[in-house]
N, C-alpha and C positions, 0 to 999 in steps of 0.2 A: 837182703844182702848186707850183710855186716861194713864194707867200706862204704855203701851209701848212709849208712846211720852213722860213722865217725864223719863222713865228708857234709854232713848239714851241720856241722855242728859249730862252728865259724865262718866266717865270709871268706877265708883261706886256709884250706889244709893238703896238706902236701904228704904223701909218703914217701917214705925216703928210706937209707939202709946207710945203720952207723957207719958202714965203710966205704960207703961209693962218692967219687970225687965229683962228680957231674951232679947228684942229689945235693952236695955240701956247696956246689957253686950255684943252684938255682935256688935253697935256701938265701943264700947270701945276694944274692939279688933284690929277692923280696924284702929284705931286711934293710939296704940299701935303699928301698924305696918308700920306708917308715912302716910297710907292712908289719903285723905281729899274726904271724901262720901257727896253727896247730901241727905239730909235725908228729906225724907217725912213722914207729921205725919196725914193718913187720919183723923183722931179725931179732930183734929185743922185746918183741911181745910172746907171751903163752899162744894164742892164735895165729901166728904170724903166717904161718904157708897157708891156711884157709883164705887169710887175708888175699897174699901174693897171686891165692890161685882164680880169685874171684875178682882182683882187677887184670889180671888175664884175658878172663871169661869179660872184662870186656874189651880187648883187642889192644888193650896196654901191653906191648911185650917189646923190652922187658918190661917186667913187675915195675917199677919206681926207676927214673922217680914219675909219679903222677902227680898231679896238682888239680885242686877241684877249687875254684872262685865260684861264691854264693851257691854253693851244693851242684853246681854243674860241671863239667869234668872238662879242662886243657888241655888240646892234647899235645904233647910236647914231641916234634919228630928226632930222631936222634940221626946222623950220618955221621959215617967212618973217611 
């Protein structure tokens, strides 16, 4: 699976979508916190819906944002 070979590849990588405001506010958190996250933006990659559909497939929905510390996946709950 292609997002676990991007998600080992720092001690924090986050996917995210250049336009989603809840991606742009958990960025800024970890950045807040002296973290430096690899951030992936399926939207802006050539792969990106393989990407979207295979953190899916693992019960990510929605796609991003995701967050993975030291290659193991956070799951983040969202409520409306």
């Amino acid at each position: 699976m292609a997002e676990m070979d991007l998600a080992g590849q720092r001690p924090l990588v986050i996917f995210s979508k250049s336009n989603c405001c809840i991606c742009y506010a958990i960025e800024k958190l970890f950045y807040g916190y002296g973290a430096s996250p690899v951030i992936h933006e399926p939207d802006e990659l050539p792969n990106g819906q393989q990407l979207e559909r295979e953190l899916v497939a693992l019960g990510q929905q929605p796609s991003v944002p995701t967050v993975f510390i030291g290659g193991s996946w956070l799951v983040v709950q969202m409520r409306s």
